[in-house]
N, C-alpha and C positions, 0 to 999 in steps of 0.2 A: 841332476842325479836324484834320484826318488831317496825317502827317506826308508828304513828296511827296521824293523820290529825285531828285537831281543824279547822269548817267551818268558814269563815269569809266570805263576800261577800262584794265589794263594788261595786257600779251601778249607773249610772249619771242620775238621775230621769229629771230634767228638766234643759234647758238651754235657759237662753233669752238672749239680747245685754249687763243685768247687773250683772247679778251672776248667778250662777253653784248651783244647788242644787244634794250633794253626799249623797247616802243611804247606809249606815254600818248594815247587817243583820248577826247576831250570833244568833245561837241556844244553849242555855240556858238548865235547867236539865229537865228531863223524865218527863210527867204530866200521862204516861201513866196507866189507872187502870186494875190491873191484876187479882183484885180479882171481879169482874164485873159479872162475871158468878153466883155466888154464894152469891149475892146481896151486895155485902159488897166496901170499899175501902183501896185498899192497890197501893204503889206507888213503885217500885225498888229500888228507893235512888239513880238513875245515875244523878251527876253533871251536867254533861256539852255533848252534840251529838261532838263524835269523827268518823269520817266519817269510813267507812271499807273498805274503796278503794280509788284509784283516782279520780280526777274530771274527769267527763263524763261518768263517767260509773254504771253502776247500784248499785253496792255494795258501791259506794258511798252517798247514799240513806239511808243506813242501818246502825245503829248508831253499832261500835265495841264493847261499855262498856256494852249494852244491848240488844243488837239488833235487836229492834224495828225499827218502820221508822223514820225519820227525822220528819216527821210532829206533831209525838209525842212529840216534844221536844219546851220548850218555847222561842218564836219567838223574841229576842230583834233587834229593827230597831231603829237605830240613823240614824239623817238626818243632814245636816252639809252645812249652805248655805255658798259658796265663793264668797264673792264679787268682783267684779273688779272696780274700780276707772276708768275712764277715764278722762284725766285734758284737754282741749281742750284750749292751752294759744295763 
């Protein structure tokens, strides 16, 4: 059984002279609607986007548990300010 990758990302959004703002982006379960055609709403039940390849490459894109695209899947962003002290004695 192949091992399957949970996304996480983290990204240094901004930086000044006093704290770090870090952004944590996880993709969260399928919103995707499959029954769309035929006027109706129905969902897959995938949990959580498990990537289908490594980073950089396209099949990383494409979620393994369902395999739709990643954009289907619900976006949670945590943002996490670091501050830094500077004591000037």
């Amino acid at each position: 059984m192949k091992k399957r990758q949970v996304v996480i990302r983290k990204e240094t959004c901004h930086q000044s002279s006093s704290n770090q703002i870090v952004q944590t982006v996880r993709y969260g379960e399928c919103q995707k609607n499959h029954a769309i055609d035929i006027g109706g709403y129905a969902v897959d039940g995938c949990r959580e986007f498990m990537a289908g390849g490594g980073e950089g490459t396209a099949a990383a894109l494409s979620c393994a548990a369902c395999g739709c695209h990643r954009n289907f899947h619900r976006q949670e962003v945590d943002r996490e300010v670091l501050g830094y002290s500077s004591s000037n004695s």
